[in-house]
C-alpha positions in Angstrom: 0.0 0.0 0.0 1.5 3.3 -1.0 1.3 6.4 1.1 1.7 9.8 -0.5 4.5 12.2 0.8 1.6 14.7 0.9 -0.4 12.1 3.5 2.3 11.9 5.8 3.2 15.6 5.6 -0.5 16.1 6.9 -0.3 13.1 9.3 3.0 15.3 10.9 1.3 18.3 11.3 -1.5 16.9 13.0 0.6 14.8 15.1 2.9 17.9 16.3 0.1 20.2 17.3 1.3 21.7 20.6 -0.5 21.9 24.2 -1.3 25.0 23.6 -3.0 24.4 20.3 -5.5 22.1 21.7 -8.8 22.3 20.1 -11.3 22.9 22.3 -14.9 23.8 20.2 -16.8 25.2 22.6 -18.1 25.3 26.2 -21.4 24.5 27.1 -24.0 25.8 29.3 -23.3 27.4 33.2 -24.1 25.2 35.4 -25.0 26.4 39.3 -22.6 25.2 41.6 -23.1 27.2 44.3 -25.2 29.8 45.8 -22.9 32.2 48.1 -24.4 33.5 51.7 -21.8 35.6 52.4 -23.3 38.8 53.6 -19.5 40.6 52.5 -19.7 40.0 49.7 -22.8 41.5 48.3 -21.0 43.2 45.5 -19.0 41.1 43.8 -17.1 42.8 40.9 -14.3 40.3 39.7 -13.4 36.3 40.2 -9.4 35.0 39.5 -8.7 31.0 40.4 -5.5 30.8 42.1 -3.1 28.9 40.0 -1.0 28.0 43.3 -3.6 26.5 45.6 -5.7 24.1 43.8 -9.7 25.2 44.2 -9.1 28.4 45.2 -11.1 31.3 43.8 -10.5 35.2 44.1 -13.4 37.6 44.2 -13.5 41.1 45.5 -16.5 43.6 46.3 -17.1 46.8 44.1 -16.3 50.7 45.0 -16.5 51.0 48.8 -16.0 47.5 50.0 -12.9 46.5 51.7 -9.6 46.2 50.5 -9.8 43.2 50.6 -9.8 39.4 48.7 -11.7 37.1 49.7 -11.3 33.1 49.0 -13.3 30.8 48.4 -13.6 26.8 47.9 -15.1 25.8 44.5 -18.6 25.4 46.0 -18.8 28.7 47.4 -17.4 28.5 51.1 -15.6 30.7 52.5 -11.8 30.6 53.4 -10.5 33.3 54.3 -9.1 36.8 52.6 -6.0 39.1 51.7 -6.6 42.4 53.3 -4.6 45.0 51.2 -2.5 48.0 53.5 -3.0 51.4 53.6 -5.1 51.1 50.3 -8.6 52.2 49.9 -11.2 50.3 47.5 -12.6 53.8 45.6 -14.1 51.6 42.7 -12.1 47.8 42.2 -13.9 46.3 39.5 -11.5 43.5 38.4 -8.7 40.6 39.5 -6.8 38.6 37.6 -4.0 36.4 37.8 -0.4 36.6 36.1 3.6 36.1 36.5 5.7 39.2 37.8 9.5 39.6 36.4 10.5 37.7 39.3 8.3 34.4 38.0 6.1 34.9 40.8 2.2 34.5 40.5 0.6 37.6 41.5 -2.5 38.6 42.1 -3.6 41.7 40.2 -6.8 44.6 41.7 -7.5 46.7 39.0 -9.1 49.9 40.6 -10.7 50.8 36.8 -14.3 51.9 37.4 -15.1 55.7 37.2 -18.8 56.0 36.0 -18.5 59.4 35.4 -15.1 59.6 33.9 -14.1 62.0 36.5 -10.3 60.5 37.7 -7.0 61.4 36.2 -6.1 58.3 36.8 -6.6 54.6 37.2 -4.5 52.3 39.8 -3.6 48.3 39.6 -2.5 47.0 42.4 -0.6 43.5 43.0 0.3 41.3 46.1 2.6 37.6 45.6 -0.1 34.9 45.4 -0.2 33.2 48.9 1.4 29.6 48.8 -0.5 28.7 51.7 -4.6 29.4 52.7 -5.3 31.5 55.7 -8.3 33.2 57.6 -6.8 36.4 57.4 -3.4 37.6 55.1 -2.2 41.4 55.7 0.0 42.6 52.9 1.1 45.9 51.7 0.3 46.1 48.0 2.3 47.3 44.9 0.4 50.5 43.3 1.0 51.4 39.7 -0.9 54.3 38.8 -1.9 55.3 35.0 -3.6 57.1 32.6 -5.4 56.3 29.5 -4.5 58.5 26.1 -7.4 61.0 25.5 -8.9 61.5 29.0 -10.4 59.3 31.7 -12.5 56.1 30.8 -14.8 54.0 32.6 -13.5 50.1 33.0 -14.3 46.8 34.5 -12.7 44.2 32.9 -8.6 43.2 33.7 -6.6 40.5 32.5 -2.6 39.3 32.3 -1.3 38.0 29.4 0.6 34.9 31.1 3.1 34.8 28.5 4.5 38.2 28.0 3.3 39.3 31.1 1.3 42.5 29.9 -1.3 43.8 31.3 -4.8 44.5 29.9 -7.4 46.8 30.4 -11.1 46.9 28.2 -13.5 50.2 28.3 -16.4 49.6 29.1 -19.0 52.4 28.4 -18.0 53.9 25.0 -20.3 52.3 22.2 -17.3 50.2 21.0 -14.9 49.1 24.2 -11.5 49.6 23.1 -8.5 47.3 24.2 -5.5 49.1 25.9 -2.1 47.9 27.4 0.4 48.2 30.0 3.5 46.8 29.2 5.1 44.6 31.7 8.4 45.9 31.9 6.5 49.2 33.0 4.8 48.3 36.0 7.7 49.3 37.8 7.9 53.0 36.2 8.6 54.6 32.7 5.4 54.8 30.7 2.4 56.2 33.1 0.0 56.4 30.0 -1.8 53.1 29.0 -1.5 51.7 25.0 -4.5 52.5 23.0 -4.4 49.1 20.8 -7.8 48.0 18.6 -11.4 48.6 18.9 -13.7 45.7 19.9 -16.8 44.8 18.3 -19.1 44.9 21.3 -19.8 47.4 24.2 -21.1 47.5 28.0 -17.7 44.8 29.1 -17.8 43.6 32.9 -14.9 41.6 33.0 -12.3 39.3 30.7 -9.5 36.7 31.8 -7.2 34.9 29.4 -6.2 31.2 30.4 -2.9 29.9 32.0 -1.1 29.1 29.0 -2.5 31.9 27.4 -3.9 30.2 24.7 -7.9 31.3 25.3 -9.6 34.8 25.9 -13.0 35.9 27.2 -14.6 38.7 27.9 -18.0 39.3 29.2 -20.3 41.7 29.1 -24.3 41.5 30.8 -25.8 39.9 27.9 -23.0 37.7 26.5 -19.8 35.8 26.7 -17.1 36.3 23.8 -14.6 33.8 23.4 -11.2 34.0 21.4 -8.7 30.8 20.2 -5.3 32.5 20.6 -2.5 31.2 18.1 1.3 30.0 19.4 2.9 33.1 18.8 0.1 35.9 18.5 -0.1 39.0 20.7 -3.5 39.1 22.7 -4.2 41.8 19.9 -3.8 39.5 17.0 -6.0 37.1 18.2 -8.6 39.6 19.6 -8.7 41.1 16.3 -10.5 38.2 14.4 -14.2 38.3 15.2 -15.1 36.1 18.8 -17.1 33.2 19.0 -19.9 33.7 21.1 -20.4 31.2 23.9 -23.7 30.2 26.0 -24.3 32.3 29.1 -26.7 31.9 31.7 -28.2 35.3 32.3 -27.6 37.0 35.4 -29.1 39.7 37.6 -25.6 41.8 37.3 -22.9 39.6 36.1 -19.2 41.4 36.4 -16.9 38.5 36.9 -15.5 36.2 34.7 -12.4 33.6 35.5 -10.6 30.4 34.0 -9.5 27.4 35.9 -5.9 26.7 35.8 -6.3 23.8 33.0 -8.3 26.2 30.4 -10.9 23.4 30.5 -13.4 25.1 32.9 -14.2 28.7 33.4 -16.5 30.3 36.5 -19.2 33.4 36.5 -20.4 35.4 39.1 -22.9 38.2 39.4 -23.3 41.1 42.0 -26.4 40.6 44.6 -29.3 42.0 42.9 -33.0 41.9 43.7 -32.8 39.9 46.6 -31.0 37.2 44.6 -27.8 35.9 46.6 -24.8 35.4 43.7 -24.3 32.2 42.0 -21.9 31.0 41.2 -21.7 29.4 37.4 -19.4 26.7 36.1 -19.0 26.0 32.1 -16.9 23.1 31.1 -15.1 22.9 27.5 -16.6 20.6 24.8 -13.6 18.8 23.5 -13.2 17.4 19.7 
């Protein structure tokens, strides 16, 4: 039986897809895991899992809560929380997860919201993930403070490229959210204005999160979920510049928080409490090939 060169060339190429170019087609439907009594956490503005402690997921409270993270177990309970140093929570509205210079995991605040577009300038804030679990952390933050080109925006949505380590930042109330940039090499000083980079083709984003190998993107907004395959070797850019795919959501009362598992395989949504309707938390789990 002969074989063409032309069959085994395709046979390679199929064979030598990478990790990270894993097909995954879609995810399916949210599924309630858990419904969260917490009464602190009635404002829940942005969900990170911990990519250090196996389970663990991040969430924070909107403008005026404390500053504060609090953890949870993957059903909801409660475990314990980071309380952030002689910093004030004026409007946090997203978390996210990603590597320092150092190789470190940190955990990223993005103090982004201003309704009114009345601040000169936005702050992110990052502490060393925790390697262990505790009832109560106290740590003294790292504060970058920026601006956007063009005057003051409204944001909620923050997210850490995993492989170049830059930072990411989607508007949220201009009819077509833009994508902007912090470079990672400037979180320490240099550049104080953020990189105006492409134009999305939505509005109204609560939150976005790209997956520990950095091969998958979403971002959220109330009504949908947008979802983006990110090639070996594209910038977050590239890849968010072909049109997204738009996932199933399960509606929520004020959904504003959006997060990956470690594994890229599972992602979680959460809403703020709304009409007496205690958050819930929502799992969707990847339909594989």
């Amino acid at each position: 039986m002969k074989i063409s060169l032309g069959v085994i060339i395709m046979f390679l190429s199929f064979s030598c897809v990478s990790a990270q170019d894993e097909v995954i087609m879609s995810f399916g439907e949210g599924v309630p895991v858990a419904t969260l009594k917490n009464d602190e956490l009635d404002e829940i503005s942005g969900l990170a899992i911990s990519r250090v402690s196996p389970g663990v997921i991040y969430v924070h409270n909107d403008s005026g809560g404390e500053a504060a993270v609090y953890l949870l177990d993957s059903l909801g309970g409660n475990l314990g929380k980071i309380v952030f140093l002689e910093t004030e929570n004026r409007d946090w509205e997203d978390i996210a997860i990603g590597p320092g210079s150092d190789g470190k995991n940190y955990i990223y605040v993005g103090e982004i919201g201003d309704n009114n577009a009345v601040h000169d300038e936005i702050v992110i804030y990052r502490v060393p993930e925790p390697t262990q679990v505790t009832s109560t952390t106290q740590v003294l933050p790292e504060k970058r403070a920026i601006k956007y080109p063009g005057g003051s925006r409204d944001a909620e949505s923050l997210m850490v490229d995993p492989i170049s380590g830059d930072i990411f930042i989607i508007s949220k109330r201009d009819s077509v959210n833009t994508l902007y940039r912090l470079a990672a090499d400037k979180f320490n000083g240099g550049q104080d204005e953020l990189e105006e980079l492409i134009k999305l083709p939505f509005t109204s984003s609560t939150a976005a999160d790209i997956s520990a190998d950095g091969s998958q993107i979403l971002v959220k907004n109330y009504l949908a979920i947008y979802y983006w395959k990110r090639n070996t070797g594209e910038s977050v850019a590239e890849a968010m510049s072909r049109k997204p795919t738009e996932l199933p959501y399960s509606p929520e009362p004020q959904g504003e928080a959006i997060g990956f598992r470690p594994d890229g395989k599972v992602f979680y949504t959460l809403s703020e409490k709304r009409f007496d309707l205690d958050p819930v938390l929502y799992k969707y789990t990847a339909k594989m090939p």
